[in-house]
C-alpha positions in Angstrom: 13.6 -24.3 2.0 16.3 -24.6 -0.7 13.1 -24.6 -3.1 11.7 -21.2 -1.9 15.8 -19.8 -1.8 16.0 -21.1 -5.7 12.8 -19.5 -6.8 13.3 -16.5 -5.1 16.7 -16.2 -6.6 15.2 -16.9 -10.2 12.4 -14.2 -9.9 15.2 -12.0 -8.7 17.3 -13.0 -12.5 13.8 -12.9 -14.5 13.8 -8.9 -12.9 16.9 -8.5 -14.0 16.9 -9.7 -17.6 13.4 -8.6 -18.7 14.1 -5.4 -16.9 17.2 -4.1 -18.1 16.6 -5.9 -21.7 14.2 -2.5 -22.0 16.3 0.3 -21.2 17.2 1.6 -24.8 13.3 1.0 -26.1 12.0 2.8 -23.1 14.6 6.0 -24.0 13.3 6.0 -27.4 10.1 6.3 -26.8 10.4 8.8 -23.8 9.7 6.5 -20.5 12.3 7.3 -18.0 15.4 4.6 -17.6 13.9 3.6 -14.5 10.4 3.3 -15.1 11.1 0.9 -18.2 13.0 -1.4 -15.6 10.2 -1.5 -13.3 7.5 -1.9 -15.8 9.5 -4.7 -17.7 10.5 -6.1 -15.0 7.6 -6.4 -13.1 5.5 -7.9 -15.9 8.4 -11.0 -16.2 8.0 -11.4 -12.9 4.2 -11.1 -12.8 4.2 -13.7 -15.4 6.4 -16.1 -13.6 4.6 -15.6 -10.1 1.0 -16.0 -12.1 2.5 -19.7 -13.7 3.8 -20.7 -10.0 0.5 -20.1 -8.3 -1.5 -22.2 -11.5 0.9 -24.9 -11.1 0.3 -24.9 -7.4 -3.7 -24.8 -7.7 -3.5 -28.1 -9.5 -2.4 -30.3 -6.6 -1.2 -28.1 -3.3 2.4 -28.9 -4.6 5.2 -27.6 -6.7 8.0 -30.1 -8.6 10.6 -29.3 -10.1 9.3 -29.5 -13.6 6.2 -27.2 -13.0 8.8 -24.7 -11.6 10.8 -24.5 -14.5 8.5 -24.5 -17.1 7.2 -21.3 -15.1 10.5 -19.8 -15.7 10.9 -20.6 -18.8 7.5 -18.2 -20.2 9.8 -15.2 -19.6 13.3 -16.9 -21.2 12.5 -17.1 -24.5 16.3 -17.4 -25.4 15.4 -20.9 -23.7 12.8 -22.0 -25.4 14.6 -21.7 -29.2 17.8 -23.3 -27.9 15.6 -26.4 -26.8 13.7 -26.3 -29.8 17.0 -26.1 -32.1 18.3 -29.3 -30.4 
């Protein structure tokens, strides 16, 4: 259960960040503030939700490791901080 609250809580954080990291683009271009959030948003999450259910199509199960790499396709301020280590 603490798995499912975590997750849950992440795709809520991967709405947030790719959605509101949109607003000014969206303005510029003439998409409404809140249509950019949802659009943004719901791709980051799409994205997230479509690595989950790969990683869980491979075995019935979902560790720790195949969840965060899931999360870390939309965090791409991630990904260059472990790569500059």
């Amino acid at each position: 259960m603490d798995k499912l609250v975590n997750i849950l809580m992440r795709i809520v954080a991967v709405f947030a960040a790719t959605g509101l990291s949109v607003v000014g683009m969206g303005s510029v271009i003439g998409i409404s503030t809140l249509h950019s959030i949802l659009l943004a948003g719901g791709l980051g999450v799409a994205t997230v939700i479509e690595a989950l259910a790969r990683g869980y199509i491979d075995d019935g199960k979902l560790n720790q490791q195949e969840i965060n790499e899931a999360f870390s396709k939309v965090d791409k301020r991630k990904v260059r901080n472990e790569s500059n280590s």
